[in-house]
C-alpha positions, -999 to 999 in steps of 0.1 A, spaced: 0 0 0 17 36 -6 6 60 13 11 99 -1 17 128 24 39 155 1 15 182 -14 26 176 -48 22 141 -47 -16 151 -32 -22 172 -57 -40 152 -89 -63 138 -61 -77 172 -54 -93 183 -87 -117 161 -114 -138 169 -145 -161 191 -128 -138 225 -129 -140 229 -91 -121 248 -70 -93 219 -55 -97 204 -27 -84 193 8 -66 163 19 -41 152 43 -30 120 27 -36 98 -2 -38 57 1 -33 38 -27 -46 0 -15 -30 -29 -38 -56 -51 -31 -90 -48 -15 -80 -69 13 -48 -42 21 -82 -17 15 -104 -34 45 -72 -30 68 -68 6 65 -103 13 65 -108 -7 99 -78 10 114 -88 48 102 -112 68 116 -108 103 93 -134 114 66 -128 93 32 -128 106 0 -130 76 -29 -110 87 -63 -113 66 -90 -101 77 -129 -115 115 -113 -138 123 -149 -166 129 -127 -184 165 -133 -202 167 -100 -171 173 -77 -178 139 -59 -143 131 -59 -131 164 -47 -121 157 -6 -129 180 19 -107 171 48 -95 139 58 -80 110 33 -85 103 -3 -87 63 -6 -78 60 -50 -87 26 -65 -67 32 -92 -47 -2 -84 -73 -25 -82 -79 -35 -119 -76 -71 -134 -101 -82 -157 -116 -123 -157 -132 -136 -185 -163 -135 -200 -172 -163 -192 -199 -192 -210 -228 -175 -199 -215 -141 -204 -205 -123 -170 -171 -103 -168 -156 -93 -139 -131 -68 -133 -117 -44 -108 -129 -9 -103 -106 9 -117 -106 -10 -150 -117 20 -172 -148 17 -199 -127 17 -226 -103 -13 -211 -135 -32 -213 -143 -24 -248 -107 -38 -259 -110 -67 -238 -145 -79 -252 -130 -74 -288 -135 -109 -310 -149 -124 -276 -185 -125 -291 -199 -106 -258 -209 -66 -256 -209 -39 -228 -237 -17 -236 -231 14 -217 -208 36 -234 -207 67 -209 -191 101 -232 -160 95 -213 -141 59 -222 -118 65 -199 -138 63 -166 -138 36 -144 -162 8 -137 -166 20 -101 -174 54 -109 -197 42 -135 -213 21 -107 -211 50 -87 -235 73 -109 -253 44 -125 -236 59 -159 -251 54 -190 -247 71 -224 -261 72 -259 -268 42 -258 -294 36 -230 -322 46 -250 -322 10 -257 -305 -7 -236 -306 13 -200 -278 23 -174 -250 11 -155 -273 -8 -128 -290 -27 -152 -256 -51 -158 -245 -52 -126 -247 -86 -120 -230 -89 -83 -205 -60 -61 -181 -67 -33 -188 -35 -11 -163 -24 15 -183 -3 43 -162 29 57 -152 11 87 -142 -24 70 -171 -46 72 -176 -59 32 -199 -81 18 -204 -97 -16 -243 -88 -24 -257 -107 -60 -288 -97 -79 -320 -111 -60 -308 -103 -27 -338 -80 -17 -344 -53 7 -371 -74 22 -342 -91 38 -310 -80 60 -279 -75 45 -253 -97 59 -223 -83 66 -187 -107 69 -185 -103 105 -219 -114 112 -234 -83 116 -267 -68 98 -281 -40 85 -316 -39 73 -337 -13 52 -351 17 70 -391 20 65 -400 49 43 -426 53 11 -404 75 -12 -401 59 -47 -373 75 -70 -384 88 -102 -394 65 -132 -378 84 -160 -338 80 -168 -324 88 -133 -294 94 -112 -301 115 -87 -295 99 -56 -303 69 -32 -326 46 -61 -353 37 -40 -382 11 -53 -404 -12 -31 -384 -51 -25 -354 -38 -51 -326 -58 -51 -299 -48 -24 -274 -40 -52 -298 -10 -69 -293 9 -35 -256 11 -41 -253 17 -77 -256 52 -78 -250 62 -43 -226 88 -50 -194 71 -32 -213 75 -2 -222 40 12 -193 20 3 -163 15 -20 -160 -15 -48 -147 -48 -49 -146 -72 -74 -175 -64 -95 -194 -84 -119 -209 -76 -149 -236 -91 -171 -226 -88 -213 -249 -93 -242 -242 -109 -275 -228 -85 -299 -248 -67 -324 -233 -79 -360 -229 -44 -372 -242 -5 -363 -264 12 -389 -255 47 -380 -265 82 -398 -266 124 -387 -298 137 -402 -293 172 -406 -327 198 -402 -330 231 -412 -354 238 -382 -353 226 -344 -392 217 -346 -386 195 -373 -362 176 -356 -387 171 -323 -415 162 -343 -389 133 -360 -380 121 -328 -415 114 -316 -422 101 -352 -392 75 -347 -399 65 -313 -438 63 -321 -431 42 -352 -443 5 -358 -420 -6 -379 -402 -35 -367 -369 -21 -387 -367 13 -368 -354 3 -331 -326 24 -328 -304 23 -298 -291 58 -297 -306 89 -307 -289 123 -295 -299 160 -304 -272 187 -316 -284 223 -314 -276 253 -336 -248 265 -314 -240 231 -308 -232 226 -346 -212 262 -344 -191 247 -320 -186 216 -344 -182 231 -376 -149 242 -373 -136 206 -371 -167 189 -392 -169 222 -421 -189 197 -436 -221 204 -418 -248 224 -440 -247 257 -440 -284 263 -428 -281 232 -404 -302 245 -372 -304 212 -357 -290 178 -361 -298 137 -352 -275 104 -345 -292 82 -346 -276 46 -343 -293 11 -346 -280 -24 -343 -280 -48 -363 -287 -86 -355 -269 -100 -385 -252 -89 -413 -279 -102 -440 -304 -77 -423 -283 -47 -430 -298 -36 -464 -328 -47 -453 -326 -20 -422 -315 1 -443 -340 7 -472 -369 8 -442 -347 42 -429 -347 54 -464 -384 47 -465 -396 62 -433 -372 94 -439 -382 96 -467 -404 134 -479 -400 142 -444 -397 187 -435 -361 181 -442 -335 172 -472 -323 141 -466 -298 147 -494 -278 164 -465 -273 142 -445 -248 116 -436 -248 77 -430 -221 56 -420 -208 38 -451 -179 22 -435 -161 17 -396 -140 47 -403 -173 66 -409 -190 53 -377 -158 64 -358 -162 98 -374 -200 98 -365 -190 89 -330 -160 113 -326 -188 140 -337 -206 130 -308 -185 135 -281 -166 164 -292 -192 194 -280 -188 184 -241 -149 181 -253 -151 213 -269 -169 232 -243 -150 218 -215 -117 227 -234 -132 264 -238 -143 269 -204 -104 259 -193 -87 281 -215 -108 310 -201 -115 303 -168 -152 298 -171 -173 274 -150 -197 255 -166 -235 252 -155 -247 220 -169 -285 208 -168 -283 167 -165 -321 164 -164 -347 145 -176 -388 140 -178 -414 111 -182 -419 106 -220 -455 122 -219 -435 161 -217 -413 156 -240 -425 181 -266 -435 204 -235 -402 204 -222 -382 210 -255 -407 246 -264 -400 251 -224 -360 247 -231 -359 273 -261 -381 296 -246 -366 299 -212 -331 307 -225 -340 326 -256 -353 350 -229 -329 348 -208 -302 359 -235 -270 335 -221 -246 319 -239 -254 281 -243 -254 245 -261 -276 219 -256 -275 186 -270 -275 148 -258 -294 122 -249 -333 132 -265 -348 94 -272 -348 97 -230 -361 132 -227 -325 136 -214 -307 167 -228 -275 186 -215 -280 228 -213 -244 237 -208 -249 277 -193 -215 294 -208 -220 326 -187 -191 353 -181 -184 360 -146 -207 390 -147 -239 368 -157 -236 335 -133 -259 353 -109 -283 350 -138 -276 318 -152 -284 300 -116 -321 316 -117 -322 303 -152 -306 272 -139 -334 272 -112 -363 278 -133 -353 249 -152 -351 223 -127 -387 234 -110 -407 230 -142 -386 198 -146 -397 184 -116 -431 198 -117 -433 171 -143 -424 146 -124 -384 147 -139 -352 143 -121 -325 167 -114 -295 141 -125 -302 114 -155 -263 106 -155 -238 125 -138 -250 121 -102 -253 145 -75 -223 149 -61 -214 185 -39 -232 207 -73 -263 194 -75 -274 189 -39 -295 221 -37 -315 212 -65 -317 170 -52 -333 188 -19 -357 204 -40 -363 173 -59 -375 151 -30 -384 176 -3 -372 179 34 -393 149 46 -381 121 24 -344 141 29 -345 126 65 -356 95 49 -327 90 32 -302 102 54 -315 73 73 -307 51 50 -269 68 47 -266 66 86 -271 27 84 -239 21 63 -221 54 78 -234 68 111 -206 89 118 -209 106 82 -170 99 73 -176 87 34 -178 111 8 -187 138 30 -210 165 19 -214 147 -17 -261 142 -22 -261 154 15 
């Protein structure tokens, strides 16, 4: 185990993603295994910060006080296996994964914007990505966690072990589920303790925030591996058009359009883009990836031709836009992706600038209520912005870009946003967690009653408050 006490060395543990002011430590550990973990943890007694590969944007991983406890160590990767479970170490990163499952004819589908985060911190927020329109988040592979409580006790929890019954700890110990009737939010979600009547013990961790417990050995459930992607940007002239698509695709009955992703690209979005993709139309206001796998290779042109068909004299040319005609085109398509959070968070560096970024989502029934709410609310408010993201989930990203001068305003419009949001029944977080940013607007979300309700539930595993202090709570 090293152990880090210089200030320099201490350092890179006290900043992440999020642009935060750095925090405070007194010492980094660095365990080598999860058993050398459990014996620090059972002889400390300081507040613990867990740092995984730190892309977080919430602060979550920024300490406080105390000790930072970094996982980045405890990696290793097992099989898959016949009936297609993986299991690795938490700090295996997403993109360690994706090589490792290469030719093995198994697939990860959660493919969180940032490859290079770690399978705990995924668990952590209950990550997701583009594409979880089909598939879901994080927590729905999660097949079985080793969690390490602050103070040592561990347990290895499997799916089907339900709140209705105590968790049993390794030294015989037992903590049951406190009483309460909150139930989280239906809609994409990550905001929080996930809370739904006789869930499976392992739902209440994924997502917690890093503050129940750290992870073990953690094992993950794989599909079979789509045979190829069909994969296209439709380009619109007119951000209506592109809404009313949306609902036309994900209303359609057409056994061929299933797509797994589909993400939204504003106007200033594409301004941001066209610099590196001058490409883009000229009179593009809006744009659509859209990405759909495919089963087997013979249903390719098959797939195809019904996209052709259902696009077809559509309020838009599709003459302008692009599909996928080869791997190096998908890669493109997917570098076009993930480029405006790059882009933006490259900007806000260089200049200084903290980023306000929305992470929320709505049942499907607002969905055209909430995108006429979106454009009105900031065309009003006259702020620098982008928004773009996850739309088949009602899940889109409003990055505020506001100067030092206008962050007073951009918070109000920040605040408007979330209480029509969750006057619809929405969620403050889809993705990214809660972390030390978002708690404000979590306490909104669920109200000062169920608060206590869930800080019950946080006392059980941590009564003394010591892990991940002051990140949901």
């Amino acid at each position: 185990m090293i152990k880090k006490t210089d200030s320099s060395a201490i350092a890179p543990y006290l900043k992440d993603a999020s642009n935060c002011p750095d925090g405070k430590a007194e010492a980094v550990i660095v365990p080598d295994s999860v058993e050398e973990l459990i014996q620090f943890l059972k002889s400390n007694q300081r507040p613990v910060t867990i740092s995984g590969a730190r892309t977080g944007l919430t602060a979550s991983a920024i300490p406080l006080s105390g000790v930072v406890v970094s996982m980045e160590k405890l990696k290793g990767i097992e099989g898959p296996d016949a009936s297609g479970h993986l299991v690795c170490g938490p700090a295996v990163s997403i993109s360690e994964i994706q090589e490792h499952l290469k030719n093995s004819g198994w697939f990860y589908p959660p493919n969180p914007t940032e490859t290079l985060a770690s399978v705990g911190g995924t668990l952590a927020t209950n990550a997701s990505g583009s594409r979880s329109y089909k598939w879901g988040a994080t927590r729905k592979f999660v097949e079985e966690v080793e969690v390490v409580l602050v103070d040592g006790r561990c347990a290895r929890i499997s799916r089907g072990q339900t709140i209705s019954s105590p968790l049993q700890l390794n030294d015989g110990s037992q903590i049951e589920f406190p009483k309460m009737d909150y139930e989280s939010p239906r809609c994409k979600n990550a905001a929080g303790f996930y809370v739904q009547p006789n869930m499976d013990w392992l739902d209440l961790f994924v997502g917690s925030d890093g503050t129940l417990c750290l992870f073990g050995r953690i094992k993950l459930k794989l599909i079979a591996p789509p045979a190829e992607f069909l994969s296209g940007i439709l380009f619109l002239n007119d951000e209506e058009i592109c809404w009313r698509l949306v609902k036309a695709i994900r209303e359609s009955k057409t056994n061929e359009i299933s797509p797994c992703s589909l993400e939204y690209f504003d106007d200033y979005s594409l301004q941001k883009l066209k610099p590196e993709f001058p490409n883009i139309p000229t009179d593009a206001k809006a744009a659509l990836f859209f990405e759909q796998d495919i089963k087997t290779h013979e249903e390719y042109e098959k797939t195809l031709e019904a996209w052709f068909e259902f696009l077809e004299g559509r309020e838009f040319e599709l003459l302008d836009s692009w599909f996928a005609q080869s791997d190096a085109d998908l890669k493109k398509f997917h570098e076009f992706r993930h480029r405006v959070p790059l882009i933006v968070n490259e900007e806000n560096s260089r200049q200084g600038r903290v980023k306000l970024g929305t992470d929320m989502a709505v049942p499907d029934a607002f969905f055209l209520d909430l995108m006429q709410f979106y454009r009105g609310t900031l065309s009003e408010a006259g702020l620098p912005y982008v928004m773009f993201g996850h739309i088949g989930d009602n899940h889109l990203h409003i990055n505020l870009l506001p100067e030092k001068s206008q962050m007073e305003s951009a918070k109000t419009v920040y605040r408007v946003l979330v209480d029509r949001v969750l006057h619809w029944g929405g969620t403050v977080s889809a993705e990214h967690g809660v972390g030390k940013l978002k708690k404000e607007y979590y306490h909104r979300m669920v109200g000062d009653e169920v608060l206590d309700d869930l800080k019950a539930i946080k006392l059980c595993f941590d009564p003394k408050g010591r892990l991940g202090q002051s990140n949901l709570f």
